[in-house]
LUMLO-935426 format. One record per residue: residue number from 0; residue in three letters; x, z, y negated of N, C-alpha, C, CB in turn. Coordinates in steps of 0.05 Angstrom, whole numbers, plus 5000, padded with zeros to 4 digits. Glycine has a CB too. Layout:
<recs>
(rec NUM 'ALA' (X Z Y) (X Z Y) (X Z Y) (X Z Y));
...
</recs>
This chain:
<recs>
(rec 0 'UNK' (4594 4871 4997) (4622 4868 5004) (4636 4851 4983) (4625 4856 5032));
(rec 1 'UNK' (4665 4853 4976) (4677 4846 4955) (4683 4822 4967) (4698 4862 4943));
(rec 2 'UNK' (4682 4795 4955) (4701 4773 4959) (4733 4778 4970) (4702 4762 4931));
(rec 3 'UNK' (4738 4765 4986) (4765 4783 4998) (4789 4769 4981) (4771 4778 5037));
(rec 4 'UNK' (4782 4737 4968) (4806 4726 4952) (4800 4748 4914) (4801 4678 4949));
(rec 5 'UNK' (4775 4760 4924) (4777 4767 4896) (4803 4804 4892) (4734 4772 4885));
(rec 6 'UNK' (4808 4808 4924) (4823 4843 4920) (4845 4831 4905) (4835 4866 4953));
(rec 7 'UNK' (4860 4805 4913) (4888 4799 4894) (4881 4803 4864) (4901 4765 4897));
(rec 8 'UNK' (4864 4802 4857) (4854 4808 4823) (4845 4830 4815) (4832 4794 4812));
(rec 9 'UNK' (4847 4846 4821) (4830 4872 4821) (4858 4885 4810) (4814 4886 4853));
(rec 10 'UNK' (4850 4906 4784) (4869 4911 4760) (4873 4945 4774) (4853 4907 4719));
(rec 11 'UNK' (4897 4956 4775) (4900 4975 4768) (4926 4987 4760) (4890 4985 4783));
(rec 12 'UNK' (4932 5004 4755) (4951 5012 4733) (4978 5019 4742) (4939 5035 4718));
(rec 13 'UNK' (5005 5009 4733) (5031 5003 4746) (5034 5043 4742) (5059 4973 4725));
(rec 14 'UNK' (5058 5043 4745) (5071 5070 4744) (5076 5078 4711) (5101 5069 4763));
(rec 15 'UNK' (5071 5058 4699) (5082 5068 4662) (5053 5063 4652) (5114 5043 4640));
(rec 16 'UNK' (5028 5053 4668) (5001 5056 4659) (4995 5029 4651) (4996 5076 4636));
(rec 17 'UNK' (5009 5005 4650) (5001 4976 4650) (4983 4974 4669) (5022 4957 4655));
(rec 18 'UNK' (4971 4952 4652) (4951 4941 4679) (4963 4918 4699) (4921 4926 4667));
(rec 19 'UNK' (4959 4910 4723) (4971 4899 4738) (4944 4891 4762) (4996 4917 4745));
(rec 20 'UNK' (4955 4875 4770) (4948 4859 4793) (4956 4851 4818) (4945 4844 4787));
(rec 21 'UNK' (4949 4848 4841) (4967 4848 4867) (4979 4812 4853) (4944 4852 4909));
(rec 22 'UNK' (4964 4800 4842) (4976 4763 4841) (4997 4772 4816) (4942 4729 4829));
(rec 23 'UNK' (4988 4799 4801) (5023 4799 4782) (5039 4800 4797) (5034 4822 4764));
(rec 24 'UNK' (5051 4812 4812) (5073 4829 4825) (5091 4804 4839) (5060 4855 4849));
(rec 25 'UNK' (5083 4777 4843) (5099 4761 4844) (5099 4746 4877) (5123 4775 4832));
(rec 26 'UNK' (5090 4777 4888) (5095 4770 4912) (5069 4746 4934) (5098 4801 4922));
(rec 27 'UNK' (5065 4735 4947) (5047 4717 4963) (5037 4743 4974) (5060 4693 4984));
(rec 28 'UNK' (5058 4749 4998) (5037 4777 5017) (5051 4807 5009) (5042 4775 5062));
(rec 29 'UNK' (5023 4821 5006) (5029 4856 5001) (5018 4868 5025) (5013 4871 4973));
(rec 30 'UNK' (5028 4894 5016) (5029 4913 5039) (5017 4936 5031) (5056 4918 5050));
(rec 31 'UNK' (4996 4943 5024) (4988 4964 5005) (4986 4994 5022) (4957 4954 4991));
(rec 32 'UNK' (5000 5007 5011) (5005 5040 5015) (4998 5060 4999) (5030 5047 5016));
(rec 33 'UNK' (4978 5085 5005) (4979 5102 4992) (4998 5120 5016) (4951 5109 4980));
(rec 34 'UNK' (5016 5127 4986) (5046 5146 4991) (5032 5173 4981) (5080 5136 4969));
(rec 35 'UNK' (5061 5191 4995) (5060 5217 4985) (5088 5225 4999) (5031 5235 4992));
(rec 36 'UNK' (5091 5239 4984) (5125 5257 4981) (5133 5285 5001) (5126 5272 4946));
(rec 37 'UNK' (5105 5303 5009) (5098 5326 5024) (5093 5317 5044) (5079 5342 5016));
(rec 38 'UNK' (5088 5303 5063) (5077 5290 5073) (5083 5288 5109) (5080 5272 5057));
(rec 39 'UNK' (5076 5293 5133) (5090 5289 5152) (5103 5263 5163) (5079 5299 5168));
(rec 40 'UNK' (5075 5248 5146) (5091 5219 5148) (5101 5201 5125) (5074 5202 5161));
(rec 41 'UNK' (5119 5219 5109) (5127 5216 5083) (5150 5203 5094) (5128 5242 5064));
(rec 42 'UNK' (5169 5197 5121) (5190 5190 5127) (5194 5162 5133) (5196 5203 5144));
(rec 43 'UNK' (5161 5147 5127) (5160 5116 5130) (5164 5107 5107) (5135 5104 5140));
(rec 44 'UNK' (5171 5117 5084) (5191 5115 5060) (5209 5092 5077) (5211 5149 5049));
(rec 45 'UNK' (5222 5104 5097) (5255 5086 5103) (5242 5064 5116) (5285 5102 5126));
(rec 46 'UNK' (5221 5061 5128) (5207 5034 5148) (5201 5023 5130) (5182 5036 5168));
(rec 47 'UNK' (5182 5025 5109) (5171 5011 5090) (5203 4998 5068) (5146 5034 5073));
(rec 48 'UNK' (5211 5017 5068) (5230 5004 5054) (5246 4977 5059) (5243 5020 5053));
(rec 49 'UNK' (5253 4983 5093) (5266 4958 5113) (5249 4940 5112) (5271 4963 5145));
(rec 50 'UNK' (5227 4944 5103) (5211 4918 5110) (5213 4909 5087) (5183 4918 5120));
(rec 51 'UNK' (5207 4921 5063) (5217 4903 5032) (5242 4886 5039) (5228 4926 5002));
(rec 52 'UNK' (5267 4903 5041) (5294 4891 5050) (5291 4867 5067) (5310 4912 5065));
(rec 53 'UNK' (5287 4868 5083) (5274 4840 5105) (5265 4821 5095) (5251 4844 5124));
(rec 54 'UNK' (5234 4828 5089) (5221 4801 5080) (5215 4803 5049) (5192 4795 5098));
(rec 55 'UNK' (5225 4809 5039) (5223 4818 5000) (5232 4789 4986) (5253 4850 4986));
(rec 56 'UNK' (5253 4771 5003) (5260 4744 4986) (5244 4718 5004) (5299 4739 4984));
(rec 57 'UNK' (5223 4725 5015) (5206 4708 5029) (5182 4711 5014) (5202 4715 5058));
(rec 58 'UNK' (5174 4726 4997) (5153 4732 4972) (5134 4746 5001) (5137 4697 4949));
(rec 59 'UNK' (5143 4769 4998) (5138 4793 5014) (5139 4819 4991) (5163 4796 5039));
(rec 60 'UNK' (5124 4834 4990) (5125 4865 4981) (5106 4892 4987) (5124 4863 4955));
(rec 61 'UNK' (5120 4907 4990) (5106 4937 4995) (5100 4937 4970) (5122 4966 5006));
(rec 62 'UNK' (5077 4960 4962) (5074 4962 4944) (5049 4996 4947) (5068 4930 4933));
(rec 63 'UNK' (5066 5015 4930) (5057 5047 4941) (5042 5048 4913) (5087 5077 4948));
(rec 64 'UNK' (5023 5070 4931) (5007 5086 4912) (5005 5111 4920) (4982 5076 4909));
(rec 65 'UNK' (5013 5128 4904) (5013 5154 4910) (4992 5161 4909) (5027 5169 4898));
(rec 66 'UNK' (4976 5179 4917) (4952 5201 4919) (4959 5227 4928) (4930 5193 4938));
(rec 67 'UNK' (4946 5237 4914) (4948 5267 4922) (4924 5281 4938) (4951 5283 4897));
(rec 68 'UNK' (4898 5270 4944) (4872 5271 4952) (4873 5285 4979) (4860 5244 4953));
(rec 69 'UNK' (4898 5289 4998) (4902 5293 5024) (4915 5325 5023) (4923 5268 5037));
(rec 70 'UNK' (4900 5347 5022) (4925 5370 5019) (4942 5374 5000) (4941 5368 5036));
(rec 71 'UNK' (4938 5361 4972) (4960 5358 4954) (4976 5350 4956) (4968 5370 4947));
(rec 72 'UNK' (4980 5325 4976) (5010 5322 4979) (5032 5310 4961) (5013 5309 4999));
(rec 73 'UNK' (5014 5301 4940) (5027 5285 4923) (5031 5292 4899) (5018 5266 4922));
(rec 74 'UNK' (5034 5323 4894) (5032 5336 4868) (5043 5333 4843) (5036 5355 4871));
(rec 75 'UNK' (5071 5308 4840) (5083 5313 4823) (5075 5290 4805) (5108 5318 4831));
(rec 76 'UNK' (5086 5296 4772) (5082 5276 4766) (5096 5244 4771) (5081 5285 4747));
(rec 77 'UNK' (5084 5227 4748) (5100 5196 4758) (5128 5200 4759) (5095 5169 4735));
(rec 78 'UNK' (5136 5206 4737) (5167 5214 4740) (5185 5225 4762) (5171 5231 4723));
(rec 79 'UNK' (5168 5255 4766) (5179 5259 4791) (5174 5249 4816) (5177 5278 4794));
(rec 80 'UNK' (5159 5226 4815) (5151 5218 4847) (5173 5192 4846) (5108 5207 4855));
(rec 81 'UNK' (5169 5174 4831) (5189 5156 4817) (5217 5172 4841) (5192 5164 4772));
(rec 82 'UNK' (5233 5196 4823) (5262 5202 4822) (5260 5203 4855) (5274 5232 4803));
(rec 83 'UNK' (5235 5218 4866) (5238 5225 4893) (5237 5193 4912) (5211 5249 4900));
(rec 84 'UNK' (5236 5178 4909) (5222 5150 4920) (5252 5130 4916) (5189 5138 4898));
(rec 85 'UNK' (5264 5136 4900) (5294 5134 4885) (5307 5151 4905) (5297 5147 4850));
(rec 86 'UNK' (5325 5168 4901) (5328 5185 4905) (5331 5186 4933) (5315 5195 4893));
(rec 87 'UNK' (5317 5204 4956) (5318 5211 4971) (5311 5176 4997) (5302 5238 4965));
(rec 88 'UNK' (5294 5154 4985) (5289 5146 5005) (5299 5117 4999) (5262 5153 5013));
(rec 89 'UNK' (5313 5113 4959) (5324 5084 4954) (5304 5071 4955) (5346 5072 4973));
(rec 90 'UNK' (5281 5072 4946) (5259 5050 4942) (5256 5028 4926) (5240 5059 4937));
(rec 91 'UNK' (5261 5004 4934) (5265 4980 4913) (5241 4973 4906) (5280 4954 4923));
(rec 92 'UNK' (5213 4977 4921) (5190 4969 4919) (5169 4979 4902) (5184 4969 4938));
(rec 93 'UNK' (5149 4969 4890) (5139 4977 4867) (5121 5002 4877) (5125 4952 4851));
(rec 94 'UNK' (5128 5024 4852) (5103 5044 4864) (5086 5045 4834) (5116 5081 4877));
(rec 95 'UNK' (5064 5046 4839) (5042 5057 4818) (5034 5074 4810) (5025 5054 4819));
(rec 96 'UNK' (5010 5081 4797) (5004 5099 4788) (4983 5118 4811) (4994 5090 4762));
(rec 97 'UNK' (4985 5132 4799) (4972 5160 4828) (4941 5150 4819) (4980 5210 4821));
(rec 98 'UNK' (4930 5139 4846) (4894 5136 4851) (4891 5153 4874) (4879 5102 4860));
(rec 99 'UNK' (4864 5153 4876) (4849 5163 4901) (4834 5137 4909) (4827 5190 4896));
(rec 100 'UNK' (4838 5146 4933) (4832 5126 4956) (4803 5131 4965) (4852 5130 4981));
(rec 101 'UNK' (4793 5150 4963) (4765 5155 4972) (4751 5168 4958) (4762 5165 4993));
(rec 102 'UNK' (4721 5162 4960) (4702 5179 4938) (4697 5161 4920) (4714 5206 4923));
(rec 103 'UNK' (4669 5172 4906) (4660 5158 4885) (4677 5148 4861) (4643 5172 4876));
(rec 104 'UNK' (4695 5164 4860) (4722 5167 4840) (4744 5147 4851) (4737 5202 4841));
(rec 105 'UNK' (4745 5131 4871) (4769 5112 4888) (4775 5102 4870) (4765 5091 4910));
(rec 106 'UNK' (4805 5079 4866) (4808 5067 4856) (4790 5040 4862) (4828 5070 4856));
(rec 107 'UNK' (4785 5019 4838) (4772 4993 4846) (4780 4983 4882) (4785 4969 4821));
(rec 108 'UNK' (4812 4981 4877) (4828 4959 4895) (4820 4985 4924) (4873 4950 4882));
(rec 109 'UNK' (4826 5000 4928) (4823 5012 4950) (4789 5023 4955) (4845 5034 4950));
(rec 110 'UNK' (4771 5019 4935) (4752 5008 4944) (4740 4986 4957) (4745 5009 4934));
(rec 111 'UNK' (4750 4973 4946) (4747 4943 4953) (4762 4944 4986) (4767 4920 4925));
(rec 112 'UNK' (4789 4946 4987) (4806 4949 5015) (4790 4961 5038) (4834 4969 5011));
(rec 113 'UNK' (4772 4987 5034) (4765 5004 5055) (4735 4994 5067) (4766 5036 5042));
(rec 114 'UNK' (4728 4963 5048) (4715 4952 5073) (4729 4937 5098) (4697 4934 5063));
(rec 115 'UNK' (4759 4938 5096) (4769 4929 5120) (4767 4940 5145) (4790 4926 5116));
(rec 116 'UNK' (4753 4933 5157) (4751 4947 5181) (4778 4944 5202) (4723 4936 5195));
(rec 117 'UNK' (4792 4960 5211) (4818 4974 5228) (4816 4953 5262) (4810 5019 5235));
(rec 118 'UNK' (4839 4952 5271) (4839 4943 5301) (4817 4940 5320) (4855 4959 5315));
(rec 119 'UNK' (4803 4968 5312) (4785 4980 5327) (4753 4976 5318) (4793 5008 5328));
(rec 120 'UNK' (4757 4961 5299) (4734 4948 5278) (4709 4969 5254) (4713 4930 5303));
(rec 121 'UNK' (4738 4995 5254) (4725 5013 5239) (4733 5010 5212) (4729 5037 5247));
(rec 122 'UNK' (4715 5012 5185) (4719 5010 5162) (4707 5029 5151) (4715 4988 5153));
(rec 123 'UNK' (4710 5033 5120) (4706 5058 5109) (4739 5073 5104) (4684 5076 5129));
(rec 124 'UNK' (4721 5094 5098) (4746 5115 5085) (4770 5115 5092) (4741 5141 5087));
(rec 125 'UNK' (4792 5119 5078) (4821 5121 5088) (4823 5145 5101) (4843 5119 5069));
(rec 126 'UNK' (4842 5144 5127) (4838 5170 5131) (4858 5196 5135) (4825 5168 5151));
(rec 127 'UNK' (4884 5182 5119) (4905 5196 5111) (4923 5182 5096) (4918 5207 5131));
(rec 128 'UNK' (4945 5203 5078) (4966 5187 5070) (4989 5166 5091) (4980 5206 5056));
(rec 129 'UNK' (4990 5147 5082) (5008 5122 5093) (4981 5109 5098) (5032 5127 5123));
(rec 130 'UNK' (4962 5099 5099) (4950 5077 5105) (4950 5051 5102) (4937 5080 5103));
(rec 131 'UNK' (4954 5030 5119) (4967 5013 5105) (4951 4985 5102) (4992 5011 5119));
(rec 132 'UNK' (4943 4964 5079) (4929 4943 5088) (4939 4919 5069) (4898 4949 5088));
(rec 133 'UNK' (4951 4900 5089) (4961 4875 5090) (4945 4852 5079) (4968 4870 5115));
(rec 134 'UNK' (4957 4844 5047) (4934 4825 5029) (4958 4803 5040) (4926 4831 4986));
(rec 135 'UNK' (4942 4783 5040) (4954 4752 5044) (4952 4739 5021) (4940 4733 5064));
(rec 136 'UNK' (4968 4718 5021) (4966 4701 5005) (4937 4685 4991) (4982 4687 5016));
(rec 137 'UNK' (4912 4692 5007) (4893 4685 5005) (4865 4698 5002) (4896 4674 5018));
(rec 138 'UNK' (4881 4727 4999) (4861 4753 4995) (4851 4763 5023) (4834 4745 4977));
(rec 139 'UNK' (4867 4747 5036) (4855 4764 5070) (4868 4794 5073) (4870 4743 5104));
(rec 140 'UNK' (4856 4807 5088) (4867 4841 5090) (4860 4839 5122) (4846 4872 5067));
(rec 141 'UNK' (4881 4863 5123) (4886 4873 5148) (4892 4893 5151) (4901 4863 5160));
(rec 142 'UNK' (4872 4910 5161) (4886 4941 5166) (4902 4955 5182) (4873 4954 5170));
(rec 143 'UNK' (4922 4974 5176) (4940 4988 5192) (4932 5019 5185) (4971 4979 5186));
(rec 144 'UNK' (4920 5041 5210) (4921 5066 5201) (4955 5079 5196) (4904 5081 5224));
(rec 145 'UNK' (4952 5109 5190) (4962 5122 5180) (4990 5124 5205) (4943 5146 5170));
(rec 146 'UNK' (4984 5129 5219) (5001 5138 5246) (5022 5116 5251) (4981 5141 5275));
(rec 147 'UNK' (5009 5087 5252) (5014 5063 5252) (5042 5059 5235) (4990 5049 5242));
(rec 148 'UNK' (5073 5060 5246) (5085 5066 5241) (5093 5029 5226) (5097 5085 5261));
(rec 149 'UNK' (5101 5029 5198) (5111 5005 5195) (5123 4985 5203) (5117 5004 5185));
(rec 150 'UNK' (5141 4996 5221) (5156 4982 5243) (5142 4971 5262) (5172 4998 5256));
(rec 151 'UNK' (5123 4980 5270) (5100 4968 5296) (5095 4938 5308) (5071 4975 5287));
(rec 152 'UNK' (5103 4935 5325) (5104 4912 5323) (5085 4895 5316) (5110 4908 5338));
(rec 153 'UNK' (5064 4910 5320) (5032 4890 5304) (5042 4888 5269) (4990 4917 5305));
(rec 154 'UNK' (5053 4899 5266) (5048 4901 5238) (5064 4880 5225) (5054 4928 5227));
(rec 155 'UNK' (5091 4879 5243) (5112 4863 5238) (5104 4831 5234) (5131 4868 5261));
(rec 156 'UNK' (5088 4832 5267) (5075 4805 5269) (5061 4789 5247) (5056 4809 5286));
(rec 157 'UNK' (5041 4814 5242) (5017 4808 5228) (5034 4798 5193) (4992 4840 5229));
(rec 158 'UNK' (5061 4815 5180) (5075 4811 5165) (5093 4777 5172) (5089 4838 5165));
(rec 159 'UNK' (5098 4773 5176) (5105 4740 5196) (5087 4717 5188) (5099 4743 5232));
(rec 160 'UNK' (5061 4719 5205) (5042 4706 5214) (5033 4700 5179) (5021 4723 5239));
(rec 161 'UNK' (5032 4729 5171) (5016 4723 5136) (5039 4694 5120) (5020 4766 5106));
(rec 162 'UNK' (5065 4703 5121) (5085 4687 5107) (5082 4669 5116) (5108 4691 5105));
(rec 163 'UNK' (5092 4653 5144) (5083 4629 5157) (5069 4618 5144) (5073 4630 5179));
(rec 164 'UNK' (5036 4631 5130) (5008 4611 5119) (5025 4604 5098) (4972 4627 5107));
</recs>
């Protein structure tokens, strides 16, 4: 199992192919998302977003990763996922470069993430687009499944409780 202060360090690649880090991005607590654009729950675009808006000057941030690993849902390139994320849903929050979330092929960081085991104390594989898991200021994670609407009030909480530390 990965050191859990070590997932804030774990490199992967911004949306123009820099390398980056959850401790670059400036923020204390993240919210890590793999996005997608096709998606039925492609409409938590506007939740995730309210929550940047909210707590974004408390050193709060979402922060998306597109994948396409789910049905294709994420077919386009950076550019076009970019305009669409712009565009249709006004996203101020940083999105990255397209990883997979599962398989031998995962990215490092969502390797590392999917030993978080969920509410229900299940860990392993993601198991759709939107999944969501909450790094603290201290490399602690917390999982939120897919369904798990950003707004939720656990989630809200659990977004709170992290800033408070």
């Amino acid at each position: 199992m990965t050191d859990p202060a070590s997932v804030r360090s774990i490199p992967f690649a911004d949306a123009e192919g820099t390398q980056k880090t959850l401790d670059d991005l400036g923020a204390d607590v993240v919210l890590v998302v793999n996005v997608a654009s096709k998606c039925g729950l492609t409409p938590q675009y506007e939740q995730l977003e309210e929550l940047q808006r909210r707590h974004g000057d408390r050193g709060f941030s979402v922060v998306g990763f597109p994948c396409n690993q789910f049905f294709g849902q994420e077919p386009g390139s950076m550019e076009q996922i970019l305009e669409f994320c712009s565009v249709t849903y006004g996203v101020t929050f940083p999105i990255n470069g397209k990883v997979k979330v599962n398989g031998k092929n995962a990215a490092d960081l969502y390797k590392a993430l999917t030993q978080t085991p969920d509410a229900d104390g299940k860990a392993g594989r993601v198991e759709w687009n939107f999944e969501k898991f909450l790094v603290g200021r201290d490399g602690s994670v917390q999982r939120f499944r897919p369904r798990q609407k950003p707004d939720d009030p656990a989630i809200v909480a659990a977004i709170e409780t992290a800033l408070a530390r």
